[in-house]
ROFIPA-23750 format. One line per 3 residues: number of its first residue (from 1); their letters; for each residue x, y, z of C-alpha. Coordinates in steps of 0.2 Angstrom, whole numbers, always signed. Each point is the difference from the previous one (the first is absolute). Layout:
N
NUM) A) X/Y/Z | ...
end
This chain:
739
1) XXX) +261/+189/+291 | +7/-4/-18 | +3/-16/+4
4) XXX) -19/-2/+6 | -5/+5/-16 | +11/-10/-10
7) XXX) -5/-15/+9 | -18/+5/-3 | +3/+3/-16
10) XXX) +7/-17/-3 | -15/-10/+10 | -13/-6/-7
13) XXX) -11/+14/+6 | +11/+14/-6 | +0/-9/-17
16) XXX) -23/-1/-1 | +0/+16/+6 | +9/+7/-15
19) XXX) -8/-12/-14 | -17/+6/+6 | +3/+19/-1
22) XXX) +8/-6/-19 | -15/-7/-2 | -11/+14/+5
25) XXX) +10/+14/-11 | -1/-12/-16 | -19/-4/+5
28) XXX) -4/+16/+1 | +9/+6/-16 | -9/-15/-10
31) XXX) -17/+9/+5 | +6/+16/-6 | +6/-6/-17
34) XXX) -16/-12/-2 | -12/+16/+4 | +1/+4/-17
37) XXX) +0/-16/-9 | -17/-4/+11 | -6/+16/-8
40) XXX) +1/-4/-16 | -5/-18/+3 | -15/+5/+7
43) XXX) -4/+13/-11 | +2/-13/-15 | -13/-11/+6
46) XXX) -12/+14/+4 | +2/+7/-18 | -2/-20/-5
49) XXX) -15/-3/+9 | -5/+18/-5 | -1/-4/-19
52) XXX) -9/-15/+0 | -12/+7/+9 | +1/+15/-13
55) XXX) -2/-13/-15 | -15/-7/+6 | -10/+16/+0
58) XXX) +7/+6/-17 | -7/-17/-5 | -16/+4/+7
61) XXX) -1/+14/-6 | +6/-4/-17 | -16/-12/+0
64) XXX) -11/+12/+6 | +4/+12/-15 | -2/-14/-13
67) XXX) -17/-2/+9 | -6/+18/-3 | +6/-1/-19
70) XXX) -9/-17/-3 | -15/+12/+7 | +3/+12/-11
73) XXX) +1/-12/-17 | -15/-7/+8 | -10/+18/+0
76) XXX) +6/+3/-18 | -6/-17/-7 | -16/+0/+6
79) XXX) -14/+2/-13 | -12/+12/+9 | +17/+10/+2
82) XXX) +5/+0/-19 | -18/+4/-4 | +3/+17/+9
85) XXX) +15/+5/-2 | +1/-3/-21 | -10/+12/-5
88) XXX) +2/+12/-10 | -8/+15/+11 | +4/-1/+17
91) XXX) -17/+8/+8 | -4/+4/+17 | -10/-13/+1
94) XXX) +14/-12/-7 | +8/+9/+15 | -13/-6/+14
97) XXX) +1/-16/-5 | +16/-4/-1 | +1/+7/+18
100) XXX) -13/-11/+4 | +9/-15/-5 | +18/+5/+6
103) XXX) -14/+0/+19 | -7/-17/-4 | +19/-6/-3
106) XXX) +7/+7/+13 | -4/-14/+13 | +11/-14/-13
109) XXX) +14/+12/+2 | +17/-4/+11 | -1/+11/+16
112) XXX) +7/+16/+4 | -2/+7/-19 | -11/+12/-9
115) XXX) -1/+1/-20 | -6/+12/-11 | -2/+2/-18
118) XXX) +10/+16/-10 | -7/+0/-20 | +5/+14/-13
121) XXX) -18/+2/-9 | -7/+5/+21 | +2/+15/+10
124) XXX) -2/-12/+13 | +10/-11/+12 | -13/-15/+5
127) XXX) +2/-11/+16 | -9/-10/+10 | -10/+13/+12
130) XXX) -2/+13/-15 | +8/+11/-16 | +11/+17/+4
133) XXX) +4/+10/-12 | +18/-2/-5 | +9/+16/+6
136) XXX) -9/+0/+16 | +4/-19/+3 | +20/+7/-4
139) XXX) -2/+14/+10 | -9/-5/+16 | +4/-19/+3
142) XXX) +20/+4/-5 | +12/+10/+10 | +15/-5/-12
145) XXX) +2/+15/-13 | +8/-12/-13 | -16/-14/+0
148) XXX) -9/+14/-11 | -12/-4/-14 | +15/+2/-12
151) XXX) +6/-15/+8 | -13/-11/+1 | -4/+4/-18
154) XXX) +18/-4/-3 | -3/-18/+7 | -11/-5/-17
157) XXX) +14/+4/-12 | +11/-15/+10 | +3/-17/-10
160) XXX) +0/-12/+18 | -15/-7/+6 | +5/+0/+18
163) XXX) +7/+18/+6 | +3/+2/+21 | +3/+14/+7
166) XXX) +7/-2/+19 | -9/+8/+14 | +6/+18/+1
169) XXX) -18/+4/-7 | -12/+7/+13 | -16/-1/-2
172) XXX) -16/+4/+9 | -11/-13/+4 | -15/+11/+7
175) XXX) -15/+4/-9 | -1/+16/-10 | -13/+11/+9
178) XXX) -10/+9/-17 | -8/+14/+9 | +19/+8/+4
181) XXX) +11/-11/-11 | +12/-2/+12 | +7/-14/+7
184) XXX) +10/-1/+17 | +20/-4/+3 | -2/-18/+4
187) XXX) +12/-5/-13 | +7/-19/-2 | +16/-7/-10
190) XXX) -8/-13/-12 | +11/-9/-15 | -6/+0/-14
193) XXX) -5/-14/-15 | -3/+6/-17 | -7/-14/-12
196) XXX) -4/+4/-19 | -9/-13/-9 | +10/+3/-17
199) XXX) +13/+12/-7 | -11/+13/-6 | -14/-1/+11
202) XXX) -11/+14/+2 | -2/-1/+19 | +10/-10/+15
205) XXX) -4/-6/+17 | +7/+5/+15 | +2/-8/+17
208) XXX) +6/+10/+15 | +6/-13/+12 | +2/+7/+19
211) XXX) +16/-14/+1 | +5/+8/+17 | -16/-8/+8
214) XXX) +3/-17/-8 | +18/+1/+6 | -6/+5/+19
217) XXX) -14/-14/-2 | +15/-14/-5 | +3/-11/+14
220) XXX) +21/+3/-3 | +6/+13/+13 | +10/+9/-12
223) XXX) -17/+2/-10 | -5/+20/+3 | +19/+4/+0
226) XXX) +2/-5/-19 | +2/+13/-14 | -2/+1/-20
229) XXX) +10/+8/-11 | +0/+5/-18 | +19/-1/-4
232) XXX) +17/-4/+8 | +4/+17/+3 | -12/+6/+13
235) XXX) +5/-17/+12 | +19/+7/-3 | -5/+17/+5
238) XXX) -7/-8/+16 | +13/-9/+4 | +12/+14/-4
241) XXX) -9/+9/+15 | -2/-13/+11 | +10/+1/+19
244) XXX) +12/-15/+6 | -9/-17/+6 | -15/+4/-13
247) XXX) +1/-17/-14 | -10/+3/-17 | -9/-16/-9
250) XXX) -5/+0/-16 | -7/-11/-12 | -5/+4/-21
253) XXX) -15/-7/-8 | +4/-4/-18 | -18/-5/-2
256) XXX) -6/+18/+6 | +16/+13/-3 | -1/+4/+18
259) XXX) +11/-1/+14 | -4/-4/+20 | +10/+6/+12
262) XXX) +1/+0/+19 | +10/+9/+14 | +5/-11/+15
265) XXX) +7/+11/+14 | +12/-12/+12 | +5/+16/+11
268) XXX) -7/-4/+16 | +4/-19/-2 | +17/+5/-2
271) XXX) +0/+12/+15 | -9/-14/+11 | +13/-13/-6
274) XXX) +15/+11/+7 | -7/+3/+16 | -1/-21/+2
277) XXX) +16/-1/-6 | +7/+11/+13 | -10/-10/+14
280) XXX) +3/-15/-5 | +21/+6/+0 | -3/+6/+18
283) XXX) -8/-18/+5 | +13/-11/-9 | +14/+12/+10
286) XXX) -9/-3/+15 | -1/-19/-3 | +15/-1/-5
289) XXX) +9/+8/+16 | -12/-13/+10 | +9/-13/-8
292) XXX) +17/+7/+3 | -6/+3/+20 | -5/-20/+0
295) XXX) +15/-6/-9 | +13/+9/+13 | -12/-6/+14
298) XXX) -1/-19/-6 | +21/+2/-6 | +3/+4/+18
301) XXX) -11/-14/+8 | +8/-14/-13 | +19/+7/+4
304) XXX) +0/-11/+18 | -3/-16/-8 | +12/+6/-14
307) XXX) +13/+5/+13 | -5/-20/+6 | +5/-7/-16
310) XXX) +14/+9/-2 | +8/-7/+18 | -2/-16/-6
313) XXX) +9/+2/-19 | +10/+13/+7 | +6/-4/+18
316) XXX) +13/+14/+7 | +0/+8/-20 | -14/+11/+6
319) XXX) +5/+19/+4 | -12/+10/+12 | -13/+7/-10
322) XXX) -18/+2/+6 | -3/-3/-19 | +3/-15/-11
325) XXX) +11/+5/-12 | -2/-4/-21 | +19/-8/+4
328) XXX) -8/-11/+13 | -17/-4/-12 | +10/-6/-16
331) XXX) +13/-11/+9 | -16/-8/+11 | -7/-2/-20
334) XXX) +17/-10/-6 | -3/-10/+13 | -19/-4/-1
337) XXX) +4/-2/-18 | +14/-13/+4 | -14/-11/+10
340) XXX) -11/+3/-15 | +13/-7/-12 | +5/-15/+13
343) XXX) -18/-7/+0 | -2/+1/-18 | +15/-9/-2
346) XXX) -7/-13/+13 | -18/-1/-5 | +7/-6/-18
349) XXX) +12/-13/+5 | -15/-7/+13 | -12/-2/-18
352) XXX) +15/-7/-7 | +1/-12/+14 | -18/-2/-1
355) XXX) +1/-5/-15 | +15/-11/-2 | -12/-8/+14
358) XXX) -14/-3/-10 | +9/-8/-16 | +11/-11/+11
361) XXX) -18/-5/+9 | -7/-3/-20 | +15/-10/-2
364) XXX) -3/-10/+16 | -18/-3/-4 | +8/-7/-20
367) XXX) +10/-12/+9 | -10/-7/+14 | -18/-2/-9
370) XXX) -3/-15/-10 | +17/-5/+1 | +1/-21/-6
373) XXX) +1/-14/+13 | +16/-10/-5 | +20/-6/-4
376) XXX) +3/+18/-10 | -8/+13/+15 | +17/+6/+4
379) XXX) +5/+5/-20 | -15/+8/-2 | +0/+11/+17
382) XXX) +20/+3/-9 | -10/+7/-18 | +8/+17/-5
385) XXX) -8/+4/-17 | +18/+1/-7 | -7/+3/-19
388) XXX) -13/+11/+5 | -19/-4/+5 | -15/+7/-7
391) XXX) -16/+1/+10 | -17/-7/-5 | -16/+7/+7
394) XXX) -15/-11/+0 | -18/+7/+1 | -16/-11/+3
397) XXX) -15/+11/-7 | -17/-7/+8 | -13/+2/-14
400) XXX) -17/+8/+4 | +10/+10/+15 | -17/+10/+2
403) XXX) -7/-18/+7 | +13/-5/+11 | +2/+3/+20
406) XXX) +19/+0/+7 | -2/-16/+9 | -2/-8/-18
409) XXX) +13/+9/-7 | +11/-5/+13 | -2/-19/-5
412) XXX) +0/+3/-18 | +18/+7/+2 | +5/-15/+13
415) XXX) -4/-14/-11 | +9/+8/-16 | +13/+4/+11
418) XXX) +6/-18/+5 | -4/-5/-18 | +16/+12/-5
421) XXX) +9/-5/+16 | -1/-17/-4 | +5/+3/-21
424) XXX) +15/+11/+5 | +7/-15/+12 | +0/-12/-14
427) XXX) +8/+14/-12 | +13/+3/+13 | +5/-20/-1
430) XXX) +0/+3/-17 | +13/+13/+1 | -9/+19/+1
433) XXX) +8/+5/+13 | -15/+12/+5 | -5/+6/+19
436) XXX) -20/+4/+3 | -11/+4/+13 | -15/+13/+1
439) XXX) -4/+17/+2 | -15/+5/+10 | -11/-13/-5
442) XXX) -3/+9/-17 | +16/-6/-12 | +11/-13/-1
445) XXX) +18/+4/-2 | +16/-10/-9 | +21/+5/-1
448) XXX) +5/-8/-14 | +17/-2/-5 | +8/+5/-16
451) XXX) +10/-16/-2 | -6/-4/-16 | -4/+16/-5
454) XXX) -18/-6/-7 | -13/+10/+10 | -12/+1/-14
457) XXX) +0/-18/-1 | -1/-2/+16 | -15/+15/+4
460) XXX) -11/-12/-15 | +1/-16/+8 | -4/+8/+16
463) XXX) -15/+8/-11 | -3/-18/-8 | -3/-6/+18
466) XXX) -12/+14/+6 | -10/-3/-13 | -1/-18/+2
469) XXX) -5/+0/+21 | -11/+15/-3 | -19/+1/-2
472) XXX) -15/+11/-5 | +1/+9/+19 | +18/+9/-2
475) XXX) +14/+5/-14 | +18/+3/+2 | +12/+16/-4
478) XXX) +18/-6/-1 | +11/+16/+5 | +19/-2/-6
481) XXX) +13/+13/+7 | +17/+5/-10 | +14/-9/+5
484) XXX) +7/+4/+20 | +18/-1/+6 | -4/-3/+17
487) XXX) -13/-2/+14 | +2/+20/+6 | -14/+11/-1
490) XXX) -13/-16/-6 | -15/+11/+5 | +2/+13/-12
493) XXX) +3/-15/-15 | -18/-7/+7 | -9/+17/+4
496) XXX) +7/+5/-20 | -6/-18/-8 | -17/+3/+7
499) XXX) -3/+14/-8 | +0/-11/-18 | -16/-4/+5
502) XXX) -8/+14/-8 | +6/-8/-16 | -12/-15/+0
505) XXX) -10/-2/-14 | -17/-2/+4 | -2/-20/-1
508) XXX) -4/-14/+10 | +17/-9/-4 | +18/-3/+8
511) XXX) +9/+17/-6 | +19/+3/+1 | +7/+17/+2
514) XXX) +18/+6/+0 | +6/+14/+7 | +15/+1/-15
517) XXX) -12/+2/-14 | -15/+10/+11 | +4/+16/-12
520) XXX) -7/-11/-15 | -17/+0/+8 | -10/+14/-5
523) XXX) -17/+4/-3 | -13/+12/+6 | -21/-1/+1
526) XXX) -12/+5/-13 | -14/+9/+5 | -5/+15/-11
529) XXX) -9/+16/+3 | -18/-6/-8 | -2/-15/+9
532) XXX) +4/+9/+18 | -12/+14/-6 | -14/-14/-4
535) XXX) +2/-10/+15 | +2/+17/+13 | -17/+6/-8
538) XXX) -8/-19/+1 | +6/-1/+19 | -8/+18/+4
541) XXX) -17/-6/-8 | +0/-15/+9 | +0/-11/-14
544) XXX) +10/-14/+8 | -2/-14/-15 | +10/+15/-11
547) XXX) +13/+1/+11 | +4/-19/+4 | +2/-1/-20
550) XXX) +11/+14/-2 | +13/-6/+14 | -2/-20/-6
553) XXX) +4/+7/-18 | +15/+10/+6 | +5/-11/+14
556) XXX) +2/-13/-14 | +7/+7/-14 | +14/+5/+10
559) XXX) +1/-18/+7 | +3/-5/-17 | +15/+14/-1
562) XXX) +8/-10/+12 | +2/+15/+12 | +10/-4/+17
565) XXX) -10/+0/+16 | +6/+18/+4 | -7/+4/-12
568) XXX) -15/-7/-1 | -3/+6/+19 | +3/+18/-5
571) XXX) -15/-4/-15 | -9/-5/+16 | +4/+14/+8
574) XXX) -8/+13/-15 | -16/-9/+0 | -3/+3/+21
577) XXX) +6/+17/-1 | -13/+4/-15 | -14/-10/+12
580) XXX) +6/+13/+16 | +1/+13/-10 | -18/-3/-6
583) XXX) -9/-3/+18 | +9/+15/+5 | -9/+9/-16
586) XXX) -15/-6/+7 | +1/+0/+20 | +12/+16/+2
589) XXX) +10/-15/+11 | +5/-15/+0 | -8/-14/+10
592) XXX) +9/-6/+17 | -3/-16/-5 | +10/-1/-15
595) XXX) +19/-6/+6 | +12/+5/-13 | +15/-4/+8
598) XXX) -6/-18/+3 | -4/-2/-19 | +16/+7/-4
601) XXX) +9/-12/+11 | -9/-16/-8 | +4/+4/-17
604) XXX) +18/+2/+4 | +2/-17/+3 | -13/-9/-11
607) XXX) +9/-7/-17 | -17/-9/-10 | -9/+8/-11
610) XXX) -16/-6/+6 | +5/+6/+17 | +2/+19/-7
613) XXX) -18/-3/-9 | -8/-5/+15 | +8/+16/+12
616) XXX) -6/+12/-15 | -18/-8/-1 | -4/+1/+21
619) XXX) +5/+18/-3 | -10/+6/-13 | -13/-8/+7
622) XXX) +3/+8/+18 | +1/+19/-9 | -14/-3/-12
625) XXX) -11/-5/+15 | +3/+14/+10 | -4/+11/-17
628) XXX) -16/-6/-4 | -5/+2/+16 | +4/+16/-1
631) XXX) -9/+1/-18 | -17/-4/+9 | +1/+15/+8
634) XXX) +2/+11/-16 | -18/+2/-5 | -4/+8/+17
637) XXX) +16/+12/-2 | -6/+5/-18 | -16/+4/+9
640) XXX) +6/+10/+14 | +9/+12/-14 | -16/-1/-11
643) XXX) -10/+8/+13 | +12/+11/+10 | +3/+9/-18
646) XXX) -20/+1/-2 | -2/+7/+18 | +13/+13/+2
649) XXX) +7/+3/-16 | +0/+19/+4 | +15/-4/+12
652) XXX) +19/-2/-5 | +0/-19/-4 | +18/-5/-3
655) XXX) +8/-18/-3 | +9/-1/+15 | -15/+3/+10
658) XXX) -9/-16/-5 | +17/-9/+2 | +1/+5/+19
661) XXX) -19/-4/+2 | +0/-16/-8 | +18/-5/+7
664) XXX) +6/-6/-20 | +11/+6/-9 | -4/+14/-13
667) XXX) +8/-10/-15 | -12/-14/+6 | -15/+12/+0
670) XXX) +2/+6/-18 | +3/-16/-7 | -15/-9/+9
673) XXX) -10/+18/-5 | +2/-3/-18 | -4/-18/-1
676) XXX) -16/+2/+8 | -4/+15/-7 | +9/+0/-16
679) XXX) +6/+21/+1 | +13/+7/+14 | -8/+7/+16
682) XXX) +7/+18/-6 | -13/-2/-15 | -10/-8/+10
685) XXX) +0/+15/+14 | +1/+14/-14 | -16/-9/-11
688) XXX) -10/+0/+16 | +4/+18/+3 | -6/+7/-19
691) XXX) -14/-10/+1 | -5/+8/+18 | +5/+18/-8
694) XXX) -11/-3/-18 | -16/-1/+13 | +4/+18/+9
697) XXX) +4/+6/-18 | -18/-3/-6 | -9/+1/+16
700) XXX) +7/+15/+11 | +7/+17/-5 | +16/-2/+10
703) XXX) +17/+7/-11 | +11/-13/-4 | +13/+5/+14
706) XXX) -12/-3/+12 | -5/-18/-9 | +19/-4/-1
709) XXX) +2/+2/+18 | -17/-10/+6 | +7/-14/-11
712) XXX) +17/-1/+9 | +10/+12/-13 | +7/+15/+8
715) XXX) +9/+5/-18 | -15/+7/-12 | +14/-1/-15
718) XXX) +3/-20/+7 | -19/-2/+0 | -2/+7/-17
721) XXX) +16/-10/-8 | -8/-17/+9 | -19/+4/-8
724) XXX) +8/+5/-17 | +7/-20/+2 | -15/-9/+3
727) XXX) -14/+10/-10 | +11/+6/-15 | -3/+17/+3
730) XXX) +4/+16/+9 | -14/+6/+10 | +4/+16/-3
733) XXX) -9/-5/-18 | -14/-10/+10 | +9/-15/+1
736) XXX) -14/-5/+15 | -12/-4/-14 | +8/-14/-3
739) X) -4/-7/+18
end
């Protein structure tokens, strides 16, 4: 029996079965430990998302209050006002009227507030529906002993204009019933606003703000839970009382001397989020013993084939077992490992060979092409390059590349071709001592021997030729390699020279390039930030004469920089990407007939100057086509915004929904807006809705929040700030009369 389990223990079975039940122990502690740091990630975010929340409806509100004392300065600046109030005696008359105005000024006022007037000369407190005599008006509408009339008398003695009072103040808001002066128990928490118009003013308004229904009426969700208090120490006397899992926010208004706070209770989120946590333990141990069950299943269907494998590494080695053992498993790994390394090793000595191949095929090719008819064929074949060679690259540029089929190209290449084969014959009588043949019908290529040790001389009267044999249809780049020991690895010297040819300078003349001095060639384009900026906006108008001037200009003063023709491609490259970054702009997409990787391809191998001016013109005039086309379209676009904003302006009207409509872009949409319109389509949208909202101001009755929300503004303080921005005016001072 222990040697069962040994054994067991030693398979591959035995050893899964014990790396999963490690892996379920540490699983299951990592939940455990996590639990609390998900907690208190959890509850971080909450809190987060809590307090903006929070923010935004002390900002409301803080707006709300600036409102209600605008209101008040408002009352106490108005002539008819200051007319009553300054007189010297303050009759009961005075009293009737000034309750009649504080009714006829009541409709201007912010919502959820009542005002009344307190003045020293009157036995009277004066508000909108009537006067009440002052103790009465203590007694009955107050339930707070310490808002006596010692208090409120107190108020006129303060030096700030602005007092407020947070809501512990209750206050009735029922009618007074004269028959039995008494009022019923209906009482409401209001904060309350004290203005006095100067220091020693004989009188002060008062407004009583019911701010619990203007936070239960906010759209936030935390709006009716929101409190105000009058000093730092009551909201630490609340949170010295509060129970675990309870969060306070607060916030101080400088502007006001109050504070906001809020409770958030996360007790039941909390409770919820241990119960997942222990179902969602009991799952991942479930799944994980699922696992384990499939692993020993699959590990025991796999050990035949193992067993397999094992006979044929390990022939008679093998002990009885029903169970591969780890033993068996690594030496059957040393093994495959040994195969691995093996045919590694053999793979690299078959691309050696490979190669060797191909450079003793090159050489091959060197000695068998264009080889001369005569007495000195055998010498020749004998030619080791015993001072070294250096190797000459020939390229035959067809001009006007744009114009020109294969076929021609082909014969352009054949008749320069025997022209050289024909020169190097009669320099080799003359003692070169050069091989040549062709590459792929594109170059021609020379070993020259370092015999003499003059290649420079030697590359200008093979340069003094080329320009003598060629004509107005080609030009020539002469590519000179550093100085080779032998003919091994030729194609990386001829892949390497080619590359020189980025360095040609952009003219139509015989050019020699060495590699030895390439590092002396530097120089880069010019094309600054104004002129992309001024042809990106000509090309997006569609002005295509603008945009032909701007490249010609560029494309020419860098011609006479002398830039190579790399870069002078990449310059090419920056005016296409501004064209197809500007159809795009327009079109949302790019064109299917636009074939980018066939104009790249062209101006890799075009080398004239005229040649890149051509390729730049066909394709500003392709992009600009497709934009003006596009153009046309614009005025009916302007039009369909125009009337969908007249139509249904009383819905939510959004950029992106025109963009989707219209299948534009939205950058596209705003700047086509403003050129025909000359104003943004926000000021557009929001003129349109003022002027739909001066009409119901003069011709209905409706209150502004109601007007606000027929126009497509669901925010009455939004509304307001946006009127205030077109007419000048609040419309809390009849700012509609401007209409």
């Amino acid at each position: 029996m222990k040697i069962k389990l040994k054994m067991l223990f030693n398979s591959l079975v035995g050893r899964l079965f014990i790396s999963h039940m490690v892996l379920i122990i540490i699983v299951c502690i990592s939940n455990f430990l996590s639990h609390s740091l998900i907690y208190d990630v959890l509850e971080e975010r909450l809190i987060n998302e809590s307090k903006v929340e929070f923010n935004n409806v002390v900002k409301e509100c803080e707006e709300y209050i600036s409102d209600i004392k605008n209101y008040l300065i408002y009352i106490s600046m108005d002539t008819e006002f200051q007319r009553i109030i300054s007189s010297k005696n303050i009759s009961d008359y005075s009293v009737y009227k000034l309750s009649n105005y504080m009714g006829r000024k009541y409709i201007e006022s912010p919502q959820y507030i009542n005002t009344w007037i307190y003045h020293k000369r009157t036995e009277y407190i004066v508000t909108r529906l009537t006067s009440y005599p002052k103790r009465m008006f203590w007694e009955k509408l107050y339930s707070n002993p310490a808002y006596n009339n010692k208090f409120w008398e107190e108020q006129l003695n303060t030096n700030e204009q602005f007092i407020i009072y947070p809501p512990d103040i209750y206050y009735d808001n029922s009618l007074i019933n004269f028959e039995n002066a008494n009022i019923t128990n209906n009482f409401n928490r209001y904060m309350t606003i004290i203005y006095k118009p100067f220091i020693n003013s004989s009188y002060y308004l008062c407004a009583f703000v019911e701010i619990n229904r203007f936070f239960e009426n906010n759209n936030s969700l935390f709006g009716e839970q929101i409190n105000i208090a009058a000093n730092k120490a009551q909201i630490e006397n609340v949170k010295a009382n509060q129970p675990d899992g309870i969060y306070t926010l607060e916030s101080f208004s400088e502007k006001n001397n109050i504070y906001y706070y809020m409770e958030l209770d996360y007790r039941n989120i909390k409770q919820n989020l241990s119960n997942i946590n222990i179902k969602f333990t009991v799952i991942t141990i479930i799944a994980i013993a699922m696992c384990l069950i499939l692993s020993v299943f699959f590990s025991i269907k796999i050990n035949t084939p193992l067993k397999n494998i094992g006979e044929i590494f390990l022939p008679g080695e093998r002990d009885k077992s029903p169970f591969t053992s780890l033993i068996d498993l690594e030496t059957i790994r040393k093994h495959i490992y040994s195969l691995i390394q093996l045919n590694l090793k053999y793979k690299a000595e078959i691309e050696n060979k490979d190669r060797q191949l191909q450079s003793y095929i090159l050489i091959e090719k060197i000695r068998n092409l264009y080889i001369p008819d005569g007495p000195d064929v055998s010498s020749y074949l004998k030619y080791s390059f015993s001072n070294g060679f250096y190797m000459i690259c020939i390229k035959i540029h067809p001009i006007g590349l744009i114009s020109y089929n294969p076929s021609g190209k082909s014969i352009v290449f054949l008749n320069y071709s025997k022209k050289l084969s024909e020169y190097f014959l009669q320099r080799n009588r003359n003692g070169w001592n050069c091989i040549y043949f062709s590459e792929n019908q594109e170059n021609f290529i020379l070993l020259l021997d370092n015999r003499n040790k003059q290649i420079e001389k030697y590359a200008n009267q093979i340069k003094d030729y080329l320009e003598l044999i060629r004509n107005d249809e080609v030009c020539f780049t002469v590519l000179v390699s550093e100085l080779q020991s032998n003919l091994n690895g030729l194609d990386m010297v001829y892949n390497n020279i080619l590359i020189l040819l980025n360095k040609r300078c952009m003219e139509k003349v015989t050019q020699i390039i060495y590699q030895s001095n390439i590092s002396e060639v530097k120089n880069h384009y010019t094309f600054t930030t104004n002129e992309m900026k001024y042809f990106s906006d000509s090309i997006s108008n569609g002005y295509i004469k603008e945009s032909m001037e701007i490249m010609k200009r560029v494309l020419e003063y860098n011609y006479r920089k002398r830039i190579n023709c790399f870069q002078f491609s990449s310059l090419c490259y920056e005016f296409i990407n501004l064209c197809i970054k500007a159809v795009i702009d327009t079109l949302s997409y790019l064109p299917g007939e636009i074939d980018i990787i066939q104009i790249q391809t062209v101006l890799k191998s075009l080398v004239c100057y005229e040649d890149y001016v051509q390729i730049c013109e066909n394709f500003i005039e392709e992009i600009s086509s497709y934009i003006v086309k596009t153009d046309r379209n614009n005025d009916y676009m302007i039009d369909y915004i125009l009337r969908y904003i007249q139509e249904k302006y009383y819905e939510d009207i959004y950029l992106d929904l025109f963009a989707e409509k219209l299948c534009v872009s939205k950058v596209y949409i705003c700047k086509r807006f403003k050129e025909k319109t000359g104003t943004s389509l926000v000021d557009y949208l929001n003129k349109y809705r003022m002027e739909i909202a001066c009409e119901k101001l003069k011709n209905t009755d409706l209150k502004i929040k109601d007007i606000a929300s027929e126009v497509g503004i669901e925010n009455v303080n939004s509304f307001i700030r946006t009127f205030k921005k077109y007419y000048g005016k609040s419309l809390l001072s009849r700012g509609y009369s401007k209409c």
